[in-house]
N, C-alpha and C positions, 0 to 999 in steps of 0.2 A: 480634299473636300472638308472644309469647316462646320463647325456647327451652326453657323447662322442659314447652312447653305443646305441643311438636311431636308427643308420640304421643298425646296425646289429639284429640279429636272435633272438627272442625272445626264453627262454627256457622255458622249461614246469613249472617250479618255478612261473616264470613271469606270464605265461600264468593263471594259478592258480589262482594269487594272483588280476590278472585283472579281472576276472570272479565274486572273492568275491566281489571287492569293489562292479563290479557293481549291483550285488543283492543287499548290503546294500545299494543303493543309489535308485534302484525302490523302496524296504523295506520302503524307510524314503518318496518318494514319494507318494507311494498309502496311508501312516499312514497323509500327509499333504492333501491329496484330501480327507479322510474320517472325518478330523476336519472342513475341509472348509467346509461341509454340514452339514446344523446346524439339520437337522433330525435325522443325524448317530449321531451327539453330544448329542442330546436328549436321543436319543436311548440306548447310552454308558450311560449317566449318570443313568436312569433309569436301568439298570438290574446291577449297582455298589449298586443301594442303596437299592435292592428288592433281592438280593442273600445273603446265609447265616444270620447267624440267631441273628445281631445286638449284640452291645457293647453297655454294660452299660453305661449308665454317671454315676449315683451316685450321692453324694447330689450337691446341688447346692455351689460354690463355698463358698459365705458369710455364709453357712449353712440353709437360709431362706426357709421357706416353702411357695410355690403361688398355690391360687387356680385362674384359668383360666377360663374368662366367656368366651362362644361362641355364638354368635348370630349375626346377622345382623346389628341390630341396638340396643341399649342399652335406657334404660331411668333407672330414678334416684328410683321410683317405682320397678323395675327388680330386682334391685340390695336390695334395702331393705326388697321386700318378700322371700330373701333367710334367711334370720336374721341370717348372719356372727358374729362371735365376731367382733367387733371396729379393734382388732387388726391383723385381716387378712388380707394378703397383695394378691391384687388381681392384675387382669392382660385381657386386653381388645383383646377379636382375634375376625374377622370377618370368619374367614377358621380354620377349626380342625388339617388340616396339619401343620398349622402354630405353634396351640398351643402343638399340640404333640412333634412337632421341639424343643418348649422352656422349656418342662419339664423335673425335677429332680426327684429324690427320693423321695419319700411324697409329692407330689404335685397333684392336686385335680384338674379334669376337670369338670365342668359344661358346657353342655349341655342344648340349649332353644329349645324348639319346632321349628321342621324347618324340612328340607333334608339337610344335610351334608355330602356332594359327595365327595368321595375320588379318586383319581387314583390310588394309590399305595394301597402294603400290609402296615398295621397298623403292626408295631413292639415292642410289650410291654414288656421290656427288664429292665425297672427300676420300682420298688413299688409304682404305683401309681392308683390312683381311676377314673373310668369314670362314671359321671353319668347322668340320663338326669335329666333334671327340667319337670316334672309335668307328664301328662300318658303317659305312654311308646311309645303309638301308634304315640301319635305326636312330636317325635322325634326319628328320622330314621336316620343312618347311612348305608351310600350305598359307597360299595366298587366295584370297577370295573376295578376287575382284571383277565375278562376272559381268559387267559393263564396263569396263573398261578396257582402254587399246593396251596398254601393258602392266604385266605385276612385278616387275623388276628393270629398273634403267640403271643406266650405267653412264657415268658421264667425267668419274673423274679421268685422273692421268694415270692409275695405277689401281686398280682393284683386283682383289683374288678371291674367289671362292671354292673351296674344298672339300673331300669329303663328306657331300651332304646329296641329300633327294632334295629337291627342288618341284613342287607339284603346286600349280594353278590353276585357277577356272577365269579366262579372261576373251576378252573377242579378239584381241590382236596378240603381239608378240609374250613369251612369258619374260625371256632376256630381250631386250633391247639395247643394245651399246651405241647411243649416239658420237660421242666422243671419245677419247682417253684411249687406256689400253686397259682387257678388262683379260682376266687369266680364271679359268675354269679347270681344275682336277679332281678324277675321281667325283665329281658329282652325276646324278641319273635327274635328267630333265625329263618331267613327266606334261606332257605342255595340255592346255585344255582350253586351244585356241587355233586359228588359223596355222599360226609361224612357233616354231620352236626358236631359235635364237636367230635374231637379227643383228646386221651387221653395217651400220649406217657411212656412207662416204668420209676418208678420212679416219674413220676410229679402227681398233687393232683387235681382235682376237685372238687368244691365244685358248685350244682346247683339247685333253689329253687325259686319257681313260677316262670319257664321260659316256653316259649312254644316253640318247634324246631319241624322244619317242612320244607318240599321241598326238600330233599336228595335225590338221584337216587337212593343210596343203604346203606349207611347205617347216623341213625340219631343221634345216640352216639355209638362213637366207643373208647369202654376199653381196651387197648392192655395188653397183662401179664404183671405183675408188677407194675401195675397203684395202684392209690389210689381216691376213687370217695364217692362222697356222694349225688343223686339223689333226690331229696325230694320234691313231691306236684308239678310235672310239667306235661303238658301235651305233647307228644310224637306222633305227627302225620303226615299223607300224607306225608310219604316216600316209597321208590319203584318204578319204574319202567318197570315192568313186569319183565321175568327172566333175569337172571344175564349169561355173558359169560360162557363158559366152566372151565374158568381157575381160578374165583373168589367165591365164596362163593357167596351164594343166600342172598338178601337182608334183613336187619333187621330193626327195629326201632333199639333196642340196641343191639351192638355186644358185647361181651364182650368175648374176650381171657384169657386163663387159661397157669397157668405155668407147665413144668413139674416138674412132683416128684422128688424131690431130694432123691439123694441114700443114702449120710452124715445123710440126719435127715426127713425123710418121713411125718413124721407127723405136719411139719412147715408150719403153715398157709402161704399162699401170703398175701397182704395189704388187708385191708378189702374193701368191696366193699356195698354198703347201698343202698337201694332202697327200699321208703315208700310212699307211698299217691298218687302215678303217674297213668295219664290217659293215657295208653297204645292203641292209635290206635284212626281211623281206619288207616291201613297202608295196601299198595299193597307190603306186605315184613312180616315176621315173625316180635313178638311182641318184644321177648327176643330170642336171639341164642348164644348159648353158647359152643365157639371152645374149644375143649380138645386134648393135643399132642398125648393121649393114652388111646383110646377107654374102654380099659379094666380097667382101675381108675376109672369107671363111672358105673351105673348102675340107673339111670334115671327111672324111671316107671311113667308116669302121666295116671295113670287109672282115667274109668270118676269121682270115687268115690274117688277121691286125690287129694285135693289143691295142685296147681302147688305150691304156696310159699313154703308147708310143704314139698313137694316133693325135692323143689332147698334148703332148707336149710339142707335136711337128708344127698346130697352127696354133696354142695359144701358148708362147713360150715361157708368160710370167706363173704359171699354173703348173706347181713343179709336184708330180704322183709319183707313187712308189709303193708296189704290195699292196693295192687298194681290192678288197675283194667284193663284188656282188652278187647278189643272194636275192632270185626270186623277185626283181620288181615286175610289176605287173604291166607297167607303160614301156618297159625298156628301160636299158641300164642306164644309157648315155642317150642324151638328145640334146639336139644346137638347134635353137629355132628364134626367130625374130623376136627383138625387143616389144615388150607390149610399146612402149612409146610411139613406136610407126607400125601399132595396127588401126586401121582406120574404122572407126566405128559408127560412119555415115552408112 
């Protein structure tokens, strides 16, 4: 619309075209009043960095491998009773977000005795080790990420963590291993959420002298297709009374079964290992075991029949040994239908 054309009649064209700018121009308004509040910028930046499930770095540019001390204060004693090679190149954090921020590929966290508060989900997305220095109890990692579905993922091909307490306040999993292989020792999983350690299709567990405990509902959860190996830990104070209508009743360990395949029926899933674990006490079943299809199963635990002899007669990739339970309140062992074919019409 030119200027000769200002006092006359605006057409519907015009009219149109006035209406768009001025959207984009409140648009670009309200998006400058929500950067000027440095709370909404906090805000934004946090749920940029705590969604989806993080990109690798890979190795560190020069190729160099650091092991990362955390602690407060440091003295020249600290560092000598790790007895490093000479030739490890180390790196000083006072905060774990920092040193998590500065790791590559094969690089090595050391942990000292302390509380180490985090805000955010921990995203272990590159091969790298966390461990603490000295008994596990006195060093604690607390994550506090009450809205959140988890405080710790796991996603690379090789992660370990050791030696450390492990405590979060989250609505879903505190571990969650989507992918990779993630290796747990000697840590105590204090969970303050529905699941203590999840175990997603495809990815690998490995877990051995850990203690995991405080679950609502379940304290290891084996989805179909997992790969786990459970060994010498103790398993307790999960549950809280029954479970909604719509979920499954609560377990110390759940574990999901695949369906039979039509191609080749008699194709194990990944094996699954559990030896030497103190099962219970738990306000939840010991071990529960979902099956797509009732009629593949055939379960009998008479009193006169070891539950192991019993789980390895029908589910043969699920290899127990010396597993003890203690007091669940639902029952040790249970096999019950996949929630996927319960029907909730």
């Amino acid at each position: 619309m030119g200027a000769a054309d200002s006092d006359s009649e605006l057409d519907s064209n015009d009219v149109l075209e006035c209406a768009r700018r001025h959207e984009e121009l409140d648009a670009l308004k309200r998006s400058i009043q929500v950067m000027e509040n440095p709370m909404m910028r906090q805000t934004i930046c946090f749920r940029a960095s705590t969604t989806g499930p993080g990109v690798p770095k890979g190795p560190r540019p020069d190729g160099e491998r650091v092991t990362h001390l955390i602690s407060d204060k440091m003295t020249v004693g600290m560092v000598t009773n790790l007895g490093l090679p000479p030739e490890t190149t180390i790196q000083y954090h006072t905060s774990l977000q920092v040193a998590l921020d500065n790791t590559f590929e094969g690089d090595t966290v050391l942990l000292f005795p302390g509380r180490h508060v985090l805000s955010h989900p921990i995203k272990l997305c590159d091969p790298i080790t966390i461990r603490g220095v000295g008994n596990p109890d006195d060093v604690t990692v607390e994550i506090m990420v009450a809205t959140m579905q988890f405080a710790i993922l796991c996603s690379s091909f090789h992660v370990t963590m050791s030696d450390l307490t492990l405590q979060a306040s989250c609505l879903g999993s505190t571990i969650n291993v989507t992918c990779g292989w993630t290796k747990l020792e000697k840590c105590r999983v204090k969970c303050g959420g529905r699941v203590g350690v999840k175990v997603q299709p495809r990815a690998v567990l490995t877990m051995m002298q850990c203690e995991v405990t405080g679950a609502t509902q379940r304290g290891i959860d084996l989805e179909a297709g997992c790969e786990a190996e459970i060994v010498d830990n103790v398993i307790h104070g999960h549950g809280s009374g029954p479970a909604p209508g719509y979920v499954s009743e609560p377990a110390a360990i759940r574990v999901q079964t695949l369906k039979p395949s039509q191609d080749s029926p008699d194709t194990l899933p990944p094996p699954l290992v559990f030896k030497h674990n103190r099962i219970g006490p738990n306000i939840a079943y010991g071990l529960q075991i979902l099956v797509d299809q009732m009629e593949h199963c055939c379960l009998e635990l008479n009193p006169g029949t070891p539950k192991e002899h019993a789980l390895r007669h029908n589910f043969r990739w699920i290899i127990t040994e010396g597993n003890t339970f203690v007091e669940n309140a639902l029952g040790d062992v249970e096999i019950c239908p996949s929630i996927e074919t319960i029907n909730f019409d």
